[in-house]
N, CA, C and O atoms as CSV, one atom per row, in Angstrom:
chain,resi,resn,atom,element,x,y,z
A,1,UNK,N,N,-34.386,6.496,-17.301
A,1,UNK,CA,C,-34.724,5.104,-17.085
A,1,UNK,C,C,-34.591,4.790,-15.596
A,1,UNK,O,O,-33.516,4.928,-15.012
A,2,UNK,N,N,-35.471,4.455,-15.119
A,2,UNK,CA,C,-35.636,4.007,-13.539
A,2,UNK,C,C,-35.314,2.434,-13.256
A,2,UNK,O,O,-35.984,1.471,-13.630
A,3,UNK,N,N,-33.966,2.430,-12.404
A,3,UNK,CA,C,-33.593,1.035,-11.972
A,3,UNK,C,C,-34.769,0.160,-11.376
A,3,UNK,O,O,-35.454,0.500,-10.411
A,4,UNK,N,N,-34.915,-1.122,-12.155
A,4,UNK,CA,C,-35.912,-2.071,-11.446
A,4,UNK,C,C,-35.714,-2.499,-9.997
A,4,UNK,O,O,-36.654,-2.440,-9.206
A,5,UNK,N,N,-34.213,-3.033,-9.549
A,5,UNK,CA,C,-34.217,-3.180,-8.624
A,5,UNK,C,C,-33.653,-1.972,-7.568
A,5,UNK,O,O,-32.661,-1.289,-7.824
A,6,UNK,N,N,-34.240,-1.874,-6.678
A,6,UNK,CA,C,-34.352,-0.893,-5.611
A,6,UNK,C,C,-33.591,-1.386,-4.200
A,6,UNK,O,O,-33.705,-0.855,-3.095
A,7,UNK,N,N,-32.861,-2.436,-4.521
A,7,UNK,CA,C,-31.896,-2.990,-2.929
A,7,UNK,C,C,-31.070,-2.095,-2.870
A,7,UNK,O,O,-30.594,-1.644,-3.911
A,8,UNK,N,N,-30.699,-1.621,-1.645
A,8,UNK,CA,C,-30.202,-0.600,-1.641
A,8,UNK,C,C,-28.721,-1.623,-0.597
A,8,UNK,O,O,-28.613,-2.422,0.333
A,9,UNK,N,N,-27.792,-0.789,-1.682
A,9,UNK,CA,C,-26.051,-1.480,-1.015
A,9,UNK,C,C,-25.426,-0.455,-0.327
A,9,UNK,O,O,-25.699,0.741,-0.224
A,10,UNK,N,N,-24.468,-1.196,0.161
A,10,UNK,CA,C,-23.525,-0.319,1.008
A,10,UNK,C,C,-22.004,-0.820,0.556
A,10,UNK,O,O,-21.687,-1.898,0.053
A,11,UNK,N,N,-21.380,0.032,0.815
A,11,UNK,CA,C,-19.863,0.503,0.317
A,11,UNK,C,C,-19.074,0.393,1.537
A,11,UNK,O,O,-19.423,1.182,2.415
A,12,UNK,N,N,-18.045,-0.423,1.840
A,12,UNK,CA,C,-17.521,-0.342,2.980
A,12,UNK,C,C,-15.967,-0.753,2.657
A,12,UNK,O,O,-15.642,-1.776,2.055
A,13,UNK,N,N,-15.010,0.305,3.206
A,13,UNK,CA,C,-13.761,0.068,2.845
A,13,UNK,C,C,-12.961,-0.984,4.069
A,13,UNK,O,O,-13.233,-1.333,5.218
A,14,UNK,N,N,-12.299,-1.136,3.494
A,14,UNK,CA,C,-11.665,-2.168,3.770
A,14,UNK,C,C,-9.703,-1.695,3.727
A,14,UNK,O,O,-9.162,-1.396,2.663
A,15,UNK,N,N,-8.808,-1.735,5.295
A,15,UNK,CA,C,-7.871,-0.919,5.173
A,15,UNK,C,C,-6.716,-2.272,5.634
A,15,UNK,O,O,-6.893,-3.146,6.482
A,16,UNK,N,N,-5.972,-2.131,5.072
A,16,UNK,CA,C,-4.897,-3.088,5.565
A,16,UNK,C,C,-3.152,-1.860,5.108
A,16,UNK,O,O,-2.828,-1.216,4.110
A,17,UNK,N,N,-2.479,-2.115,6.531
A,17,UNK,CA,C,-1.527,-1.139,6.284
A,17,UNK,C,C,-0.204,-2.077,6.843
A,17,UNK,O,O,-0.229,-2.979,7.680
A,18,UNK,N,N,0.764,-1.626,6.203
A,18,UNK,CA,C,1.836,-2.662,6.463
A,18,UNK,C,C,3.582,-1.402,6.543
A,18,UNK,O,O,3.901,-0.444,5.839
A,19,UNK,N,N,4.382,-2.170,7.907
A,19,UNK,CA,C,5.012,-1.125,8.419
A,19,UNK,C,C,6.635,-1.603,7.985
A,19,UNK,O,O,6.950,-2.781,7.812
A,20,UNK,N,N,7.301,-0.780,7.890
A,20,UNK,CA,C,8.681,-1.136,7.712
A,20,UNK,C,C,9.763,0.190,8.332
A,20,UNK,O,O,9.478,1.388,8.356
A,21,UNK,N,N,11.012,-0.435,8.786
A,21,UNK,CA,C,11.912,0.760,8.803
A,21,UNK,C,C,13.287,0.228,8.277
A,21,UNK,O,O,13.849,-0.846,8.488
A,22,UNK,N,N,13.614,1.188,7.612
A,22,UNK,CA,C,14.599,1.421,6.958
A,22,UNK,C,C,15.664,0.768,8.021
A,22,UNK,O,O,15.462,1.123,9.183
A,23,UNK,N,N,16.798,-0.155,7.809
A,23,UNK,CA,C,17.822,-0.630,8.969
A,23,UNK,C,C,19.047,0.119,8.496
A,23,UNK,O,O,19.941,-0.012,9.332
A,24,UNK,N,N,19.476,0.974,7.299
A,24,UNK,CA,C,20.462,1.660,6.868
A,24,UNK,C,C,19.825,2.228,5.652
A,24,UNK,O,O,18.960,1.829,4.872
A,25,UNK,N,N,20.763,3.609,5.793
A,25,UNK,CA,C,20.648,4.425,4.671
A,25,UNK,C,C,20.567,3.730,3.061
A,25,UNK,O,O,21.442,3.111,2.455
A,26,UNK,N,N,19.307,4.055,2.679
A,26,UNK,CA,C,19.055,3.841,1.336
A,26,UNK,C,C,19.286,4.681,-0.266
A,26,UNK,O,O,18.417,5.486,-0.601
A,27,UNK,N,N,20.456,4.440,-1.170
A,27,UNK,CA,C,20.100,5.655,-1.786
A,27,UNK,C,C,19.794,5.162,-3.130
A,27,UNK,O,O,20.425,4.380,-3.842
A,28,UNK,N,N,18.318,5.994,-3.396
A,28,UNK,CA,C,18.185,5.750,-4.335
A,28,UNK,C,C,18.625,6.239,-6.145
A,28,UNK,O,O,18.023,6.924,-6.972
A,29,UNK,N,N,19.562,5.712,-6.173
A,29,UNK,CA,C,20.417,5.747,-7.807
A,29,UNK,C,C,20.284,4.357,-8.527
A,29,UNK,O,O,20.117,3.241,-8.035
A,30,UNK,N,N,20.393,4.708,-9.690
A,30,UNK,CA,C,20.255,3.569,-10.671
A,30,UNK,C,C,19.098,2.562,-10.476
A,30,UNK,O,O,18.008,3.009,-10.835
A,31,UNK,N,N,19.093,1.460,-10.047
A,31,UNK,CA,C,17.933,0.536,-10.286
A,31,UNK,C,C,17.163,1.176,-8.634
A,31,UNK,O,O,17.638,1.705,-7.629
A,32,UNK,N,N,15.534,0.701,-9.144
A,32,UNK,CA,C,14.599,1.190,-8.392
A,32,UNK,C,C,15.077,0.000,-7.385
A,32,UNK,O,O,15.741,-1.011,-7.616
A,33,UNK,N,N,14.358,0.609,-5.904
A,33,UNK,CA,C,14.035,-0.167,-4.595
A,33,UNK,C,C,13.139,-1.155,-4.332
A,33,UNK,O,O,12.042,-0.672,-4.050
A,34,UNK,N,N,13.159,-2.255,-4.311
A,34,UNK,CA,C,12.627,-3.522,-4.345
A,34,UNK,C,C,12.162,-4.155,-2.794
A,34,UNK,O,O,12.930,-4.894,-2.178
A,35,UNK,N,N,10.902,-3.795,-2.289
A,35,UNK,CA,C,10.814,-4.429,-1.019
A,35,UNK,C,C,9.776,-5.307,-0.860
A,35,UNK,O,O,8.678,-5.076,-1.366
A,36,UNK,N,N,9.949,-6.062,-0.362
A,36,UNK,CA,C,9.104,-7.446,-0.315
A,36,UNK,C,C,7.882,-7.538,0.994
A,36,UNK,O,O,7.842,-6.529,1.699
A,37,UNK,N,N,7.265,-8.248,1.222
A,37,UNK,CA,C,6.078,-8.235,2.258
A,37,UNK,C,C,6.773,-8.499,3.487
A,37,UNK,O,O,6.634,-7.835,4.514
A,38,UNK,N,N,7.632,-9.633,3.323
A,38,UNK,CA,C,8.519,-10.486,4.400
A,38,UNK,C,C,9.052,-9.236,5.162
A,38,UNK,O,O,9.257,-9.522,6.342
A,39,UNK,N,N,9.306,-8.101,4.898
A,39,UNK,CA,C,10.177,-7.042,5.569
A,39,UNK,C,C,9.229,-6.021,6.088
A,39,UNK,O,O,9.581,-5.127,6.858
A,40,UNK,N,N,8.145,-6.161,5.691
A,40,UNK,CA,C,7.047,-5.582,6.588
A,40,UNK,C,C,6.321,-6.094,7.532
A,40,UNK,O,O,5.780,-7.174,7.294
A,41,UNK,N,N,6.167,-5.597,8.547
A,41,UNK,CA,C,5.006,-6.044,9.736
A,41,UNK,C,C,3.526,-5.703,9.519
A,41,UNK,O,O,3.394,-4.633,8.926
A,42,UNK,N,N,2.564,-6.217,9.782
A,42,UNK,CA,C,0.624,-5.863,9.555
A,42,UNK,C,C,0.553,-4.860,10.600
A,42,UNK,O,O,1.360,-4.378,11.396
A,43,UNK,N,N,-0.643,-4.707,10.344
A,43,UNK,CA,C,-1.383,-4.011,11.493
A,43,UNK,C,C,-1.178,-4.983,12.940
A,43,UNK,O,O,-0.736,-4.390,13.924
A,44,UNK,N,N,-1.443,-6.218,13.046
A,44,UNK,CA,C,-1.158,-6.944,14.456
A,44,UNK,C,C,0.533,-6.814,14.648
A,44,UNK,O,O,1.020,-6.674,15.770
A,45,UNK,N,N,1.130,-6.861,13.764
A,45,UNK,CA,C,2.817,-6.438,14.498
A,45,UNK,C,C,3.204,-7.457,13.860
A,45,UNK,O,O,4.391,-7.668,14.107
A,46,UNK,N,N,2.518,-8.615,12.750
A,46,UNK,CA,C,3.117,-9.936,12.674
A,46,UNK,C,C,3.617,-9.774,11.441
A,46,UNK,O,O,3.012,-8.892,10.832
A,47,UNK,N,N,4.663,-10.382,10.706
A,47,UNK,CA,C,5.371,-10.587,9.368
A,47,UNK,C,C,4.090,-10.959,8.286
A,47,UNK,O,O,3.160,-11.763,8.217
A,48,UNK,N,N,4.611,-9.947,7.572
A,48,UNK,CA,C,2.999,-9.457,5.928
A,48,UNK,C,C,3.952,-10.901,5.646
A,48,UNK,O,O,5.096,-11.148,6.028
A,49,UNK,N,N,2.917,-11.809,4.754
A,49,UNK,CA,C,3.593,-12.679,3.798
A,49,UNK,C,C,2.895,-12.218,2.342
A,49,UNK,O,O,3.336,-12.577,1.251
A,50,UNK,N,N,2.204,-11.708,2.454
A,50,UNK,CA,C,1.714,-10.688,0.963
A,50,UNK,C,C,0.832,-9.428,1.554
A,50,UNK,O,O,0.182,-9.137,2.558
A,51,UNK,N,N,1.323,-8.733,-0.015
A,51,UNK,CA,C,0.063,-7.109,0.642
A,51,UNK,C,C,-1.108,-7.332,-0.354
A,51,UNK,O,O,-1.160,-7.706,-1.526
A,52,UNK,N,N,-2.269,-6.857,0.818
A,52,UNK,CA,C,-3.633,-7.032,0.219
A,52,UNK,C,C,-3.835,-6.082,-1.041
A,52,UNK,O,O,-3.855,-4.859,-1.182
A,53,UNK,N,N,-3.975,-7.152,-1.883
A,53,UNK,CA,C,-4.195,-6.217,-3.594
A,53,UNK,C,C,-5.583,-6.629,-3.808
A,53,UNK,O,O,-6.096,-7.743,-3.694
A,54,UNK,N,N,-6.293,-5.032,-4.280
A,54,UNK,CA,C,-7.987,-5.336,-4.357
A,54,UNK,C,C,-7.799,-5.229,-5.291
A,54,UNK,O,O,-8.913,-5.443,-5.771
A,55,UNK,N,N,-7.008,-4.985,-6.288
A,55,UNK,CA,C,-7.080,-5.105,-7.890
A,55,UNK,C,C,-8.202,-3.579,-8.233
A,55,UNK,O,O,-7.895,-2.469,-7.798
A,56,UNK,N,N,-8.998,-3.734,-8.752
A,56,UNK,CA,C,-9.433,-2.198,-9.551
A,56,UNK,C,C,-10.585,-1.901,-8.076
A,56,UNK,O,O,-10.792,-0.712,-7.835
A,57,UNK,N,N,-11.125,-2.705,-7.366
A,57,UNK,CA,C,-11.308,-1.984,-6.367
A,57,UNK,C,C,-10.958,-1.417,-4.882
A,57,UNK,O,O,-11.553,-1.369,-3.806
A,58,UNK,N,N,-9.510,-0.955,-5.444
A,58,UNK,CA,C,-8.862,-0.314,-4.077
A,58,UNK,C,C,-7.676,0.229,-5.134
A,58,UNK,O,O,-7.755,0.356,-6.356
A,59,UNK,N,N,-6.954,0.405,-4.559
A,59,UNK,CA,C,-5.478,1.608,-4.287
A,59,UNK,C,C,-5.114,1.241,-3.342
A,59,UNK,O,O,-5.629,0.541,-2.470
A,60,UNK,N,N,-4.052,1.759,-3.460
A,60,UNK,CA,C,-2.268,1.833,-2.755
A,60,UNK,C,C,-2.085,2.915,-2.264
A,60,UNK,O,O,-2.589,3.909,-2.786
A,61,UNK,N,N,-1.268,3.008,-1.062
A,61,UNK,CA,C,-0.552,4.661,-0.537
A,61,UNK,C,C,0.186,4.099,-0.216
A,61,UNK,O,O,0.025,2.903,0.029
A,62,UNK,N,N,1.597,4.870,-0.045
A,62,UNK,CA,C,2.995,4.859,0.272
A,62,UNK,C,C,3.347,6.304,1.464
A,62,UNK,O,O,3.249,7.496,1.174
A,63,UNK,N,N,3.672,5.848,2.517
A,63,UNK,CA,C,3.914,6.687,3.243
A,63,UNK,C,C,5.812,6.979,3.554
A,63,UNK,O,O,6.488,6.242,4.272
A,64,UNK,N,N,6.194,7.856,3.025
A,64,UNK,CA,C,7.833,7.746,3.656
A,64,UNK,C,C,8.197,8.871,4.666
A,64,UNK,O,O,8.506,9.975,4.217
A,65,UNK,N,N,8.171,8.582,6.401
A,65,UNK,CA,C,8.843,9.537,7.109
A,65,UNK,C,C,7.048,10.555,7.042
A,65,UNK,O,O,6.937,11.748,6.758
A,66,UNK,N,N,5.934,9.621,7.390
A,66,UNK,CA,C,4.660,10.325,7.367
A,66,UNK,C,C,4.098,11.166,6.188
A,66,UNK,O,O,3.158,11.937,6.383
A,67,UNK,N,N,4.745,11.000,4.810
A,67,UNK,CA,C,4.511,11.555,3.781
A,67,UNK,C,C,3.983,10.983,2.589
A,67,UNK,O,O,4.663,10.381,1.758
A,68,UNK,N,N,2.837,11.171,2.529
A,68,UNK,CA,C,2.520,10.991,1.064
A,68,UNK,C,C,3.168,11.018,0.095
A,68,UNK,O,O,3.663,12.099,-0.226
A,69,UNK,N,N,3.461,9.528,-0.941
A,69,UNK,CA,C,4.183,9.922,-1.901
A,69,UNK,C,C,3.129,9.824,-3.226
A,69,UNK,O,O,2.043,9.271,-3.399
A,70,UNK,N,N,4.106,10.734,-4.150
A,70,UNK,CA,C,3.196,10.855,-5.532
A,70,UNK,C,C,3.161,9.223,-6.202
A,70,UNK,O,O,4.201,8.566,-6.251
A,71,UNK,N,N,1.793,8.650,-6.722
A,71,UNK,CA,C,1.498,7.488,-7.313
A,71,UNK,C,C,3.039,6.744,-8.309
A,71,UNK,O,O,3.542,5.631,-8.467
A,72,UNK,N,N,3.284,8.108,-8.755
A,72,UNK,CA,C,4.469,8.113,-9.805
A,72,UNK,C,C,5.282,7.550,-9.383
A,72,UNK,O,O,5.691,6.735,-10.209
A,73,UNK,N,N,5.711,7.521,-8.634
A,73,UNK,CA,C,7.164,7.382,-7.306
A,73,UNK,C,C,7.194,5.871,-6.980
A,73,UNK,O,O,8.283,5.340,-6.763
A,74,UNK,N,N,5.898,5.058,-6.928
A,74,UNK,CA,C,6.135,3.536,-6.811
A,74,UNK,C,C,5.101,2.976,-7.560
A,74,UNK,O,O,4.292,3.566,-8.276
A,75,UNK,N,N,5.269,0.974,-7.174
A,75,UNK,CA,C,4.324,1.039,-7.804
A,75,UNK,C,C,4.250,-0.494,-7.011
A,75,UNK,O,O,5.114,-1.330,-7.273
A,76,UNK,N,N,3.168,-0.792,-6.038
A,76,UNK,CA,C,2.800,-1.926,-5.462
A,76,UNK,C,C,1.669,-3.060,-6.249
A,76,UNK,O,O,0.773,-2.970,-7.089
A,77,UNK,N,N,2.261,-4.075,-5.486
A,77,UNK,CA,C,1.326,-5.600,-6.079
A,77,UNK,C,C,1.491,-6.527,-4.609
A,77,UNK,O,O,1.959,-6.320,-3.489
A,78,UNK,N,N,0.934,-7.463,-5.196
A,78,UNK,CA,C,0.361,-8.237,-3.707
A,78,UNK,C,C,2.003,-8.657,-3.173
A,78,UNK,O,O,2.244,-8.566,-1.970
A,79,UNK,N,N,3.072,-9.104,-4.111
A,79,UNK,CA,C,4.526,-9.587,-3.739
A,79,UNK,C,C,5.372,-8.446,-3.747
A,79,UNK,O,O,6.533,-8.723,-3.445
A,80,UNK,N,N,5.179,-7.381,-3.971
A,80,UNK,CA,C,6.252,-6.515,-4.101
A,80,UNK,C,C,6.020,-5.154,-3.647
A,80,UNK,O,O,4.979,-4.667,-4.086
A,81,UNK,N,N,6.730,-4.392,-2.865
A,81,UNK,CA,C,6.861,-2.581,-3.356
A,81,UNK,C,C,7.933,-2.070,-4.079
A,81,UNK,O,O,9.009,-2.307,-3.530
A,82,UNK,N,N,8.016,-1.401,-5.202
A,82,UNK,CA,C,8.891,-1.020,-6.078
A,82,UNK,C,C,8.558,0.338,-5.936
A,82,UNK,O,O,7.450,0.855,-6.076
A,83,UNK,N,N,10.282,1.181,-5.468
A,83,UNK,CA,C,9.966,2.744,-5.089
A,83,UNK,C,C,11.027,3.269,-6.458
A,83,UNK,O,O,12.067,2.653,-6.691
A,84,UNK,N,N,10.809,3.883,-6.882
A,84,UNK,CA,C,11.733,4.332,-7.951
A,84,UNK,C,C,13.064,5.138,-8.078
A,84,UNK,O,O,13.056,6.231,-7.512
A,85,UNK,N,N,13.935,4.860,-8.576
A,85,UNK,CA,C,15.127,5.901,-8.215
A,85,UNK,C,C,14.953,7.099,-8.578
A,85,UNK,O,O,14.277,7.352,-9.574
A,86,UNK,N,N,15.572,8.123,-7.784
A,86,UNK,CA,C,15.014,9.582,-7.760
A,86,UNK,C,C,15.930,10.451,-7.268
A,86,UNK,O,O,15.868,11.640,-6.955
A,87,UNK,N,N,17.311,9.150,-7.250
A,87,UNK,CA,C,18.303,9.817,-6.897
A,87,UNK,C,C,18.767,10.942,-5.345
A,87,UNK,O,O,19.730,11.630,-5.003
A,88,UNK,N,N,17.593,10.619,-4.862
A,88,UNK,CA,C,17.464,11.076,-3.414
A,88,UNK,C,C,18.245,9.362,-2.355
A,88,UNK,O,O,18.659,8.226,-2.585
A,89,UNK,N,N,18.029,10.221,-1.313
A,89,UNK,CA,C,18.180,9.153,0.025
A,89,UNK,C,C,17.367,8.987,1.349
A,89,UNK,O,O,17.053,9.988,1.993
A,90,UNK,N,N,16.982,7.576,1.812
A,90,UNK,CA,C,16.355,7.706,2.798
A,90,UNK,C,C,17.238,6.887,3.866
A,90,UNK,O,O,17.692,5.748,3.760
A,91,UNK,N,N,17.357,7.885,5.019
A,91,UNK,CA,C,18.226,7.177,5.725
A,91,UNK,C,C,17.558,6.787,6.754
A,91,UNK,O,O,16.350,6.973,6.902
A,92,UNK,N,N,18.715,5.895,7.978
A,92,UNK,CA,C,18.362,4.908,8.697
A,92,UNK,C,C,17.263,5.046,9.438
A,92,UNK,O,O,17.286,6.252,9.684
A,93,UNK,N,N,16.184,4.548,10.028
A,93,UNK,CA,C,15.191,4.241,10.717
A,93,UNK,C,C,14.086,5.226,10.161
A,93,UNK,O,O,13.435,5.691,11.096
A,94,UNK,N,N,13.668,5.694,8.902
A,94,UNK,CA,C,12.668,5.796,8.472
A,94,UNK,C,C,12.013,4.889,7.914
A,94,UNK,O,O,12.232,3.961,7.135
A,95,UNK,N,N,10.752,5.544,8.721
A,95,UNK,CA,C,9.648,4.418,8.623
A,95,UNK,C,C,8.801,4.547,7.043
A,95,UNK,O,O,8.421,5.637,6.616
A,96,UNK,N,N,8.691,3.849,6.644
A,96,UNK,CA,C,8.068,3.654,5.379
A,96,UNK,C,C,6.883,2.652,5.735
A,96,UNK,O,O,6.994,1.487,6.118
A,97,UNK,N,N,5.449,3.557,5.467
A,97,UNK,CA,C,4.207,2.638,5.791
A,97,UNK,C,C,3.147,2.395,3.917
A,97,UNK,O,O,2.399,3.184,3.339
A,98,UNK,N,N,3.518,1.232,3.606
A,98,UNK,CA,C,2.239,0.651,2.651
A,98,UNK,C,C,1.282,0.947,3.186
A,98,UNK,O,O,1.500,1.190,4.373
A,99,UNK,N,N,-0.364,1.127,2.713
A,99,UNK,CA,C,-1.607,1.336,2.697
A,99,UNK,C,C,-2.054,0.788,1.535
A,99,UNK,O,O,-1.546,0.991,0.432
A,100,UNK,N,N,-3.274,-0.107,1.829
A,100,UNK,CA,C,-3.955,-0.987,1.086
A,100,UNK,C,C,-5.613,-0.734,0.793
A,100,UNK,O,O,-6.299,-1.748,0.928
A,101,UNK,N,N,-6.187,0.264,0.482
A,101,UNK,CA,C,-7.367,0.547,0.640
A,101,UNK,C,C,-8.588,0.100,-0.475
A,101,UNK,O,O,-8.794,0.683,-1.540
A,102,UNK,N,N,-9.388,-1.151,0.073
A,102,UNK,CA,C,-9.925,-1.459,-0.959
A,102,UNK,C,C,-11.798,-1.014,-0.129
A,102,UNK,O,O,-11.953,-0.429,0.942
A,103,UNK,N,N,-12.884,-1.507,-1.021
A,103,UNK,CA,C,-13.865,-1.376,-1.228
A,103,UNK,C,C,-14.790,-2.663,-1.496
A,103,UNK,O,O,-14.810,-3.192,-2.607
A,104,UNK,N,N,-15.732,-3.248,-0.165
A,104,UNK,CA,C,-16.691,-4.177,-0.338
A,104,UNK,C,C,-17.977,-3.621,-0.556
A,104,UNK,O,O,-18.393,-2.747,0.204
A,105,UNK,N,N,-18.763,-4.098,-1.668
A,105,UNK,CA,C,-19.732,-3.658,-1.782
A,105,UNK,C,C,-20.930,-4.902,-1.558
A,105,UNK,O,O,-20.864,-6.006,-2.100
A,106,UNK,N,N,-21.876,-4.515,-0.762
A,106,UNK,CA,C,-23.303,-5.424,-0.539
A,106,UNK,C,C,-23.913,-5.482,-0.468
A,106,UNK,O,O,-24.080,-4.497,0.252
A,107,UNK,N,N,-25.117,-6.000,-0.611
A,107,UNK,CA,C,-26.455,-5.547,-0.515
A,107,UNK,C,C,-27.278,-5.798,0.366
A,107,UNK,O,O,-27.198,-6.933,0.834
A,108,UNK,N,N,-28.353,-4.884,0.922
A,108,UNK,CA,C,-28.329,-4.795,2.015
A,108,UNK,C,C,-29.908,-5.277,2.139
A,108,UNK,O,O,-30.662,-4.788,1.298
A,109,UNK,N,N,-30.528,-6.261,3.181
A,109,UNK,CA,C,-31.456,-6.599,2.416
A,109,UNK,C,C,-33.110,-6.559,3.619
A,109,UNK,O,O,-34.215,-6.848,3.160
């Protein structure tokens, strides 16, 4: 079956990344890690008051100390990052970077 309309769109992502460092050793036991926007800085350097949630068109990355973490391991929304206990530790001045990667789609005309 051949699409009637023939406008041809474009896909363009859309990146918003948000920075934090650890001010003391964190360990994670018992209840998961709870971090808020307010404790992150944007890309301009200024205080996140929420993280950009594209809802089903985008994803999340979690960076700890330049590392990819597994999806499993947290779980972000526009008010919150929740990292899970894992019984590990992250200590003082690691940087922990959110990534917000969503997807505009348009047509192009």
């Amino acid at each position: 079956m051949v699409c009637p309309d023939r406008t041809p769109i474009s896909i363009r992502p859309v990146v918003k990344r948000y920075f934090f460092q650890v001010p003391e050793d964190i360990h994670l036991t018992g209840e998961e890690l709870v971090l808020h926007p307010h404790q992150f800085a944007d890309d301009t350097g200024e205080t996140a008051v929420k993280f950009m949630d594209f809802g089903q068109e985008g994803y999340f990355n979690l960076y700890v100390n330049g590392v990819l973490q597994e999806g499993k391991l947290y779980q972000a929304s526009a008010d919150a990052l929740k990292i899970a206990a894992t019984g590990q530790s992250i200590i003082k001045g690691t940087p922990i970077i959110l990534e917000s990667v969503g997807f505009h789609v348009a047509r192009e005309k």
